[in-house]
C-alpha distance (Angstrom), angle and dihedral (degrees) to the residues before:
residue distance angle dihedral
X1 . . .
X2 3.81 . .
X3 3.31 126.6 .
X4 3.61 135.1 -94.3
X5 3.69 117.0 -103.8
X6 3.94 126.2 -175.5
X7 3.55 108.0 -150.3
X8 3.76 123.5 -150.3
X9 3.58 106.4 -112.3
X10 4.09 93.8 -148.0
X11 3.81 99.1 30.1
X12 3.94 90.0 171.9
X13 3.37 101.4 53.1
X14 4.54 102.9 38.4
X15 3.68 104.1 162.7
X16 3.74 97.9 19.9
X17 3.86 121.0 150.8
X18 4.20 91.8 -1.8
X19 3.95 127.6 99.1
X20 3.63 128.9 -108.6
X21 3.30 99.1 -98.2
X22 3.81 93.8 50.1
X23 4.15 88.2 50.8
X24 4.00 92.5 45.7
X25 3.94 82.7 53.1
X26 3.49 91.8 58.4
X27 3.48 107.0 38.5
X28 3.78 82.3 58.9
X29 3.64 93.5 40.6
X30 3.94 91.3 67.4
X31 3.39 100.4 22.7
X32 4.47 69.8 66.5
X33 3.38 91.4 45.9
X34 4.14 96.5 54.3
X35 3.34 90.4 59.9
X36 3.92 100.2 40.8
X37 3.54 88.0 52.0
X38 4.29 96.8 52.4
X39 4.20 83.7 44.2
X40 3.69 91.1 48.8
X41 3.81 93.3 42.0
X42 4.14 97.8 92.8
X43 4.01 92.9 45.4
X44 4.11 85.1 57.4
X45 3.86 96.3 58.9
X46 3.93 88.2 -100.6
X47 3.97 96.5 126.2
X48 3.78 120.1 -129.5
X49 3.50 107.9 -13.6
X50 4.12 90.3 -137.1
X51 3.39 83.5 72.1
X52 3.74 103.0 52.2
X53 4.02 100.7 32.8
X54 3.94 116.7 68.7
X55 4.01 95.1 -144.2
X56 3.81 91.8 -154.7
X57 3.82 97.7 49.7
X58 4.17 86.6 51.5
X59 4.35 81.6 48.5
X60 3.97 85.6 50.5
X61 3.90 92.6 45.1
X62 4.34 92.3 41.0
X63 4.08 81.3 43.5
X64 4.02 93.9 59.2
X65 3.76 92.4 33.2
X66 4.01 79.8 61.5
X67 3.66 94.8 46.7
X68 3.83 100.0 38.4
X69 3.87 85.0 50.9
X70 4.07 89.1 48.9
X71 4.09 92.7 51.9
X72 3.83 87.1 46.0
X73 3.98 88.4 55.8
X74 4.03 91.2 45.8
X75 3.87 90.3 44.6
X76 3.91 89.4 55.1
X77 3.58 92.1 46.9
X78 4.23 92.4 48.5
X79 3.88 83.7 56.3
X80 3.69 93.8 44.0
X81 4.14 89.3 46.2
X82 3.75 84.0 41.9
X83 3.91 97.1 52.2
X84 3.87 96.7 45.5
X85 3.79 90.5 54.0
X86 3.93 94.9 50.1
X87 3.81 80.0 54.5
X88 4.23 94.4 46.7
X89 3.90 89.7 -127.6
X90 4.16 84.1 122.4
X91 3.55 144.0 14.3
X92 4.16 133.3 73.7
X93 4.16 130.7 -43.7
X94 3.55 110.0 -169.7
X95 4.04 93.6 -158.0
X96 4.09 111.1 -164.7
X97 3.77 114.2 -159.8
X98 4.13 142.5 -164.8
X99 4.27 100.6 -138.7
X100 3.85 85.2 -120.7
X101 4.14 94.1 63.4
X102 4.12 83.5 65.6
X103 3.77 88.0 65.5
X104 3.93 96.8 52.6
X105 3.93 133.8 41.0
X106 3.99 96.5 -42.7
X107 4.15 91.9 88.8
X108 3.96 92.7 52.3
X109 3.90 90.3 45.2
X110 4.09 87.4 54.6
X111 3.22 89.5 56.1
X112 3.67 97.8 42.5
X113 3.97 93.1 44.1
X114 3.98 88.8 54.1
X115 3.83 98.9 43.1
X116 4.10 80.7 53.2
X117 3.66 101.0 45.0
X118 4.11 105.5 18.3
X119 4.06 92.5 175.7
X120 3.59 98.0 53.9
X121 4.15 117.9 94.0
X122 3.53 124.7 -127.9
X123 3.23 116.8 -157.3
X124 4.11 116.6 -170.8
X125 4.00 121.7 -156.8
X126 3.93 111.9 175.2
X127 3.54 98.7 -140.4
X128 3.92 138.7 166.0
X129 4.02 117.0 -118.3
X130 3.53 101.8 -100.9
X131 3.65 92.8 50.0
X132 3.73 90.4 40.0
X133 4.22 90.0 62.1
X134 3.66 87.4 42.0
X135 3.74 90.3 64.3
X136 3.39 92.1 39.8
X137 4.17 92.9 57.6
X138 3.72 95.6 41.9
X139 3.83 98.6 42.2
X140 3.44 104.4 -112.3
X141 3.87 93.6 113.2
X142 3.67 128.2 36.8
X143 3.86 102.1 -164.1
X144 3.43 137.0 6.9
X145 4.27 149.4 -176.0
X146 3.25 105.6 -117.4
X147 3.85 135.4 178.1
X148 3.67 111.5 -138.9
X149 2.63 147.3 -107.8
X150 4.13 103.7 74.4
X151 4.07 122.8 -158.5
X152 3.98 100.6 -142.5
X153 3.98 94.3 15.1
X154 3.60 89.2 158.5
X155 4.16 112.0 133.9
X156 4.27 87.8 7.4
X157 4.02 114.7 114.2
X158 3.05 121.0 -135.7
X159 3.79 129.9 -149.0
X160 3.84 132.1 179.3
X161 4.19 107.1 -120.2
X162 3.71 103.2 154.8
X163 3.58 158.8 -7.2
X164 3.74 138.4 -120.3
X165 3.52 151.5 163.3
X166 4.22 140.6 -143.1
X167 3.18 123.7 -115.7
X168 4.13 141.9 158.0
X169 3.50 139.6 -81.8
X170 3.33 141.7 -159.1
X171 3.72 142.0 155.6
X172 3.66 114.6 -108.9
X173 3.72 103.9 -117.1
X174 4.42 83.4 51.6
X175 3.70 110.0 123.0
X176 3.57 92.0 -116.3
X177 3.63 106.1 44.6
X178 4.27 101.0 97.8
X179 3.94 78.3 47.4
X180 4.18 107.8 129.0
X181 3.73 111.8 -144.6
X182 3.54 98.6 21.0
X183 3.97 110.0 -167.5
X184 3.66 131.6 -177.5
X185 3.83 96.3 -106.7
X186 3.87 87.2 52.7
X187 4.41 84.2 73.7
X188 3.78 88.6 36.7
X189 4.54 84.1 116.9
X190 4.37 92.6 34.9
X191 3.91 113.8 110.4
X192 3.84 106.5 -117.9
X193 3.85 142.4 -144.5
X194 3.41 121.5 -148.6
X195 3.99 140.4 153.5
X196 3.80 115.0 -100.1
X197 4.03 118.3 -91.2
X198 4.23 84.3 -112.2
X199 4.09 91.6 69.3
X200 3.45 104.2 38.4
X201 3.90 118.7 13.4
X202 3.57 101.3 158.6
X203 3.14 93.1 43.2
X204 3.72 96.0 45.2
X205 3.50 97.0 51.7
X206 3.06 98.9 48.8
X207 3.82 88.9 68.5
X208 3.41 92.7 46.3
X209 3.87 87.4 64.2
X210 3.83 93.4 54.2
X211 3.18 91.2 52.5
X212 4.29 96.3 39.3
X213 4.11 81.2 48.0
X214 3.82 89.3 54.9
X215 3.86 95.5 54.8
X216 3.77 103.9 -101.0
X217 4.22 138.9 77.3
X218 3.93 104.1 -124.6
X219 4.06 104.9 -116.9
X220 3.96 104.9 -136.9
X221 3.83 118.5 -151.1
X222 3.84 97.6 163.9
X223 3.63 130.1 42.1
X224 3.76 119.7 -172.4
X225 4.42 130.3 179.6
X226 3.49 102.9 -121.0
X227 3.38 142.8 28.6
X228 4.13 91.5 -113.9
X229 4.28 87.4 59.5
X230 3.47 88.5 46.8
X231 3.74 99.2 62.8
X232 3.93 96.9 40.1
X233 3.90 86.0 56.8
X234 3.82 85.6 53.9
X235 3.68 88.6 42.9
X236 3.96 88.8 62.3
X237 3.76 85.4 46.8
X238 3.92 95.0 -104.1
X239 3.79 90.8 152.6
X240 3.65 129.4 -65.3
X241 3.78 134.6 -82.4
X242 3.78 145.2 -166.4
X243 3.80 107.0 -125.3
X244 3.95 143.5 157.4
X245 4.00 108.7 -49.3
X246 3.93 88.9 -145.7
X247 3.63 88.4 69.6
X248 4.22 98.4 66.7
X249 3.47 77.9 112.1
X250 3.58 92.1 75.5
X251 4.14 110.1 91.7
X252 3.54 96.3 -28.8
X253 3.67 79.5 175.9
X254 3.45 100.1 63.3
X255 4.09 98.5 21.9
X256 3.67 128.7 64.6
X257 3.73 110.5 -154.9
X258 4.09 119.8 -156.2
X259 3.70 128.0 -163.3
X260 3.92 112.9 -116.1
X261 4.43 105.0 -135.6
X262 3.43 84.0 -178.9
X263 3.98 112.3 119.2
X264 4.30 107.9 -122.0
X265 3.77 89.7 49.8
X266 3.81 100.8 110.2
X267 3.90 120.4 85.1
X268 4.26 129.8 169.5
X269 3.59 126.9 -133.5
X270 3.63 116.1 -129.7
X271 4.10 138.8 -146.8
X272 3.59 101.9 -120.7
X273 3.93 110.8 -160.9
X274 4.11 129.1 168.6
X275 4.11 114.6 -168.6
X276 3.79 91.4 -25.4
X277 4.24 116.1 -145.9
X278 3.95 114.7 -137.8
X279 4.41 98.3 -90.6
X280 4.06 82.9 54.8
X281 3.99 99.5 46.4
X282 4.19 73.5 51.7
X283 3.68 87.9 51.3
X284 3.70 87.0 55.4
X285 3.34 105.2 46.3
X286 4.04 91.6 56.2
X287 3.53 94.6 41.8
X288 4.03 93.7 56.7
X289 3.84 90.4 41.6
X290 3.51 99.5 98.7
X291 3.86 94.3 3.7
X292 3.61 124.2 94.9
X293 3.84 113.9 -73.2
């Protein structure tokens, strides 16, 4: 007499249309019923059971209940992984940076950002402009901090995030650092150390017209990538600069920092975004709460 075998009736599709908890019930509802049925085989007039059950082919059928349960868990968690990223609650930011925008707003939206979305990545690359809309076109960066504005902006969003404003510096043993009143004609004869026109132009030029406004053309002996390697040249007394004001912070021991009164000295910080994916529309939306748009 041959044993009784329930067949599924949809082999092809077991756990189709039901929820995990309703499959993991069944899978342990017959792997139950394999073993009730060998126990209760003697009782039914089916001999020893030993003799009717082959114990490795019930191993083989326990062993791909096991695994077909396993790649139902991992397939639940893909779409789970998969529906959270649609929604930009996890994944990667590549975030691109100028060294000024850590001396403004862009700390307090980090923290905000991650308090709102604690399984998404942020990844943070210091980075000048030019290299910042680089990554952005070739995929290597996802957002950026940019200081406008952008040769070959074409297909690049942009998005007001902060505001800033010029100013002078000089190392503290420079001639003209105890100087009250310090203007931008007063450095009109000082060597100076800038960041070549490639990394920056904007920004660049934008110096170059204070300094065209106060009478003279600024003669560069140093240039340095970055606004960071700019100031620690003027900190060894290089030459002096006109830089960020947010970053006085930067060796205030060794730099002397002096406000610009000069109209033309203000400048914004912009979002910079290229075909954003759903964590960096997120991104967005957090960092222009409470900024400026």
């Amino acid at each position: 007499m041959e044993l009784p075998v329930r067949r599924p009736q949809h082999p092809t599709s077991f756990g189709a249309g039901v929820g995990r908890q309703e499959r993991d019930a069944r899978c342990d509802g017959l792997r139950l019923q394999v073993f009730r049925l060998a126990l209760d085989a003697p009782h039914a007039g089916l001999g020893d059971w030993r003799d009717r059950v082959d114990e490795d082919a019930v191993l083989r059928a326990l062993t791909f209940l096991h695994e077909a349960r396993e790649t139902l868990r991992q397939a639940d968690h893909a779409i789970k992984t998969a529906r959270e990223t649609a929604a930009g609650r996890t994944g990667l930011i590549r975030l691109g940076y100028v060294g000024s925008a850590l001396y403004g707003r862009l700390p307090d939206t980090i923290r905000a950002f991650r308090r709102a979305r604690p399984n998404v990545r942020l990844e943070l690359r210091e980075a000048t402009t030019a290299a910042q809309i680089a990554g952005l076109r070739d995929g290597t960066l996802d957002a950026g901090i940019v200081i406008p504005p952008i040769a070959e902006a074409a297909g690049i969003e942009l998005h007001d995030f902060d505001q800033d404003r010029l100013c002078i510096a000089l190392s503290l043993g420079h001639h003209l650092a105890g100087k009250d009143d310090l203007c931008v004609a007063d450095i009109a004869d000082e060597d100076f150390v800038l960041w070549p026109i490639v990394e920056g132009r904007g920004f660049h030029l934008q110096v170059i017209r204070l300094c065209t406004d106060a009478g003279f053309v600024p003669r560069v002996t140093q240039e340095a990538h970055g606004m960071h390697a700019v100031l620690s040249l003027v900190a060894v007394g290089a030459g002096v600069s006109v830089v960020p004001e947010s970053m006085r912070q930067f060796r205030p021991d060794q730099i002397t920092y002096q406000p610009i009164a000069e109209a033309g000295a203000d400048f914004p910080l912009c979002l910079a975004l290229h075909q954003p994916g759903p964590a960096t529309v997120a991104f967005k939306e957090i960092a222009s709460y409470g900024g400026f748009e």
